[in-house]
N, C-alpha and C positions, 0 to 999 in steps of 0.2 A: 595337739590333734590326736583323737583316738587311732588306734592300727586301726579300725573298720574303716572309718573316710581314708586314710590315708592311699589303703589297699583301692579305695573304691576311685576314688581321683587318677590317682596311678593306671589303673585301668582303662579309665576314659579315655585320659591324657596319650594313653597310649597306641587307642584306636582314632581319637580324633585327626580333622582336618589339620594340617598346621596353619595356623595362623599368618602366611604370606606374607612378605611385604610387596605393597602396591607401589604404581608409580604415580606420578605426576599425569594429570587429564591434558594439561596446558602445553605439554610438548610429546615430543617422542619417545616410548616409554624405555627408560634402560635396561642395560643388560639387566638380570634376577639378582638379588642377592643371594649367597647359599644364608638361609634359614635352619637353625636347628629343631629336631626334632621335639613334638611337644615337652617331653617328660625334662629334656634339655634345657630349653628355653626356658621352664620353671625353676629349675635350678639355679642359673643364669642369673636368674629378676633377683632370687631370695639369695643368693650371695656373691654375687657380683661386687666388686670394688670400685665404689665412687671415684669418681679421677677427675669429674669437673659436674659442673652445676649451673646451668642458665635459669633465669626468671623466664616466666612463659606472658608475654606481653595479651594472650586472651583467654578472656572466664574471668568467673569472680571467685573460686574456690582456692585462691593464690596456688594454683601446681604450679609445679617448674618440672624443667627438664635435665636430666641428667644424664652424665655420661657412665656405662660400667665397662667393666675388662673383667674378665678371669683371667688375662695371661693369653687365652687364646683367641677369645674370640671378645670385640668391643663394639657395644652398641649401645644406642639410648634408649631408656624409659622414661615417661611419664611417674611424679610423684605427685600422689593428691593426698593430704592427711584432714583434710577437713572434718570435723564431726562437732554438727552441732544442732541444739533440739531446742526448741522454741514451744512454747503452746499456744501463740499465734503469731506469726510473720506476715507482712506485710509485701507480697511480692510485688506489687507495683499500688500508685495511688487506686486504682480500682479492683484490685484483688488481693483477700487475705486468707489465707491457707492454717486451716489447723491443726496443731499436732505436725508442726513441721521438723522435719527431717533434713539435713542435708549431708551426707555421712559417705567416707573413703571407701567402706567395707560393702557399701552396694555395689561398686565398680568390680567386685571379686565375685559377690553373688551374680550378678551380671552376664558373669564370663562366666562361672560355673554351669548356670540355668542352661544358657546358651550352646553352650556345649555338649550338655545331655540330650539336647532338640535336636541335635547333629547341624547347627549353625556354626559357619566359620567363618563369620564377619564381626565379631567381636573379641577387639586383641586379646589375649590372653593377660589377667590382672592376677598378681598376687599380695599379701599381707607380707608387710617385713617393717620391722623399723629402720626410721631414715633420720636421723640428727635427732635423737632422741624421741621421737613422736610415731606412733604405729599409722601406716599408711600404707596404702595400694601403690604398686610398683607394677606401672604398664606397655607393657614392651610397645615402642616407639614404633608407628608406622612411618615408613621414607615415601619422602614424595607424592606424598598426596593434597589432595585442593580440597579444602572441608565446601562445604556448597554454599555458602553466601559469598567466596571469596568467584566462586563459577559463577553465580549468575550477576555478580559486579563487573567480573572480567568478559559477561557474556561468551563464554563457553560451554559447547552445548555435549552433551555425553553422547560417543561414539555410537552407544547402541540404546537409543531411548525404548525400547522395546524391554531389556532387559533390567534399564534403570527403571522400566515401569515397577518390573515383576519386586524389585527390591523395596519397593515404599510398599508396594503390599504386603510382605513380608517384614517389615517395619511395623507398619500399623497393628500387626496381629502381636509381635513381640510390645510394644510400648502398653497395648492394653492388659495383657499379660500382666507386666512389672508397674502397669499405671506407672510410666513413667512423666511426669510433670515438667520435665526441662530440655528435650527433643525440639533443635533447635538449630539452623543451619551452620551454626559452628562447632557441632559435633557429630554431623553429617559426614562423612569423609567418602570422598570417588574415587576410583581407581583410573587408567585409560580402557578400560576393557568394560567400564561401567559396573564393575564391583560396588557397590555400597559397604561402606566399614560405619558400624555403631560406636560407640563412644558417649564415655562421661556419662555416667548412668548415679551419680551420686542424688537425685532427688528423685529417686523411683520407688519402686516397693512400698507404697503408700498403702493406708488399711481401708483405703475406700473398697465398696469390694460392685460397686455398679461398674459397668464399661465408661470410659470418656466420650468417647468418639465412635460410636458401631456401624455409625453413616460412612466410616471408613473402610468397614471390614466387606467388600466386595469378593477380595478373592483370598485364597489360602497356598500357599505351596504345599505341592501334598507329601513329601517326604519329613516335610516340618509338620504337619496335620497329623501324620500316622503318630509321633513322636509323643507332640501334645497333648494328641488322648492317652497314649501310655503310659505319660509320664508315673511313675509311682511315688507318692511320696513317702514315702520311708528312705529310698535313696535319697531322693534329693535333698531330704532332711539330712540325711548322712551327709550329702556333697557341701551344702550349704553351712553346716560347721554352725559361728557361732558371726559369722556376717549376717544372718536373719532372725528377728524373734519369732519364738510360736504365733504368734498375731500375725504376725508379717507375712507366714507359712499361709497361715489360716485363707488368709485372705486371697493369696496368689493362687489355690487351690479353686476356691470359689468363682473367682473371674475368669479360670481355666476351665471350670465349669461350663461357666456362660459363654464363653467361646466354642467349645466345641459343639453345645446344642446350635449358637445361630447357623454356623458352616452344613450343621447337621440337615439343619431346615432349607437351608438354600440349596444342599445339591438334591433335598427331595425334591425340591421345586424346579430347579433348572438345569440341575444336571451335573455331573462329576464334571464333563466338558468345561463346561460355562467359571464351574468355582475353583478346579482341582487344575493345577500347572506347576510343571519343573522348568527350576531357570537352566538357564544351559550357557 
């Protein structure tokens, strides 16, 4: 890692959100855990000592889960190493995807991006090697209901209001990362109707149209102010070597095209109607 990203991460990591742990939607939410602070918790994921290792029973990207300690503090991440490149896949009998991607290192870019947006709903992912293979190491949310397992159990989110404000917020970020694999089992709820992102390894695609724009109704606006300002020179810096120039290219572009539709909409209807903080 160059000292520029590293100073530039560092800094982020230092002013950002801390990434929480939530609870379970399905019962009563427990006491907090104490969470360490960003610059900590990265620390934490990249040398933490393995001490046990589950198989993770969903997805197709085989992560598993694991246990770390420094000695003081022990907790689980997510280990995803998957990477792998296709020049056509076959994602299901009626859809084939070209130039496919399905790779650990977007889970970082992910976190990184997200971060810069002043979003704190996507755990914080880092690079490290794990039993000889380089993979994303993702600090473990507790207690939480990913959403297919809520709307099986038929449980409904405390504050649908606010769960609204979060798919909107969703939908602006997946268009962003053209994310292709947003999918109720890596939906994660809180009880307070937090939405947690997750599993972002088939994103960053070099499409550079919108998927979905009949989605993009409203914006949050402290994430809107963010989006426009992105610069990318940093985020080239943030993003290391988890993105190619094409990859960059392209996420700039759709960034683009995001910020004129919202542009068009609040001339038309009004900052009111498009522009909303979740609370």
């Amino acid at each position: 890692m160059s000292t520029r990203r590293a100073l530039l991460i560092a800094g982020i990591l230092l002013t950002a959100p801390s990434p929480g742990l939530a609870q379970t939607t399905s019962v009563a939410a427990a006491p907090a855990a104490v969470v360490p602070a960003p610059a900590d918790m990265e620390k934490f994921l990249q040398l933490g000592r393995v001490v046990k290792k589950k198989e993770s029973s969903k997805g197709v990207t085989n992560a598993y889960r694991v246990t770390l300690s420094d000695g003081d503090l022990t907790h689980d991440a997510q280990v995803q190493n998957v990477d792998i490149e296709k020049a056509i896949f076959n994602v299901d009998p009626r859809h084939s995807e070209v130039n496919f991607r399905d790779s650990y290192r977007y889970n970082i870019a992910a976190y990184r991006l997200a971060t810069l947006l002043g979003l704190d709903n996507v755990p914080m992912s880092v690079e490290r090697v794990v039993d000889g293979k380089p993979a994303a190491v993702t600090w473990w949310l507790d207690n939480v209901m990913d959403d297919g397992d809520r709307r099986k159990k038929n449980v409904a989110n405390a504050n649908p209001l606010r769960a609204a404000d979060y798919y909107a917020m969703m939908y602006v970020f997946d268009e962003l990362i053209q994310n292709r694999d947003r999918n109720q089992g890596n939906i994660m709820w809180s009880p307070d109707s937090k939405m947690w992102m997750i599993d972002h390894t088939r994103a960053f695609r070099l499409g550079r149209d919108l998927l979905k724009p009949e989605n993009l109704t409203r914006v949050e606006r402290t994430f809107f102010e963010k989006l426009r300002a992105l610069d990318r020179q940093v985020f080239t810096e943030m993003a290391g070597r988890t993105l190619t120039k094409d990859e960059i290219d392209s996420l700039f572009v759709r960034r683009d095209r995001l910020v004129q539709i919202f542009d068009q909409k609040i001339a038309t209807l009004g900052e009111a109607r498009i522009l909303y903080t979740i609370r």
